[in-house]
N, C-alpha and C positions, 0 to 999 in steps of 0.2 A: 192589899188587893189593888189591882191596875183595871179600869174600866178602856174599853175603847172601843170607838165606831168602824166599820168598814165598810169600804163601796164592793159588793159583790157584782160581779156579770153574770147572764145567763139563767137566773134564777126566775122562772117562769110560775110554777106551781107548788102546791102544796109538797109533794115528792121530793123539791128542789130546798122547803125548808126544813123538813125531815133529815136531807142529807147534810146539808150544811151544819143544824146544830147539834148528829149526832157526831160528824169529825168532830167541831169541838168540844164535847162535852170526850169521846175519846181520848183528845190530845190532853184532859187536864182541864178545863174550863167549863164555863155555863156560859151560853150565846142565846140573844135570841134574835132571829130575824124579824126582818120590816119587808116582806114580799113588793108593798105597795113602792117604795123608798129604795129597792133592793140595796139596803142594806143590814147588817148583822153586827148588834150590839155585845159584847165579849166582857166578861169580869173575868180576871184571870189571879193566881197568882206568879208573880215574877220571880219567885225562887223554884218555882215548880216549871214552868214552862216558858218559851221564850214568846215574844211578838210571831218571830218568820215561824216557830213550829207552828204557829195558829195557823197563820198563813197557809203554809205547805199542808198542813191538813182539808183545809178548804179547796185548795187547787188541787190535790190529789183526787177528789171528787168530780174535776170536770168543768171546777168555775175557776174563774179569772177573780183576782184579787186587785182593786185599783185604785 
């Protein structure tokens, strides 16, 4: 299992961490966000899913990954 941190943008409210961790929990993983921090913490595994699908998952939603 791969842990990783992310800097999300645009994540304002509750709605915004709903969306974000249910992309990743979609793509394959458990996240959880830091609204205050905006960011979002990711256990993944690496034979199952890659880094960028997390990514593209998160940005398909609307936020910026940075």
């Amino acid at each position: 299992m791969a842990k990783v941190t992310l800097n999300v943008k645009g994540m304002s409210c509750s709605h915004c961490v709903n969306a974000v961790e249910k992309a990743v929990r979609e793509a394959g993983a458990s996240g959880t966000v830091d609204l205050a921090s905006g960011t979002v913490t990711i256990e993944y595994d690496e034979n199952a899913v890659t880094l960028e699908q997390l990514k593209r998952a998160i940005e398909e939603q609307g936020y910026d990954v940075v």
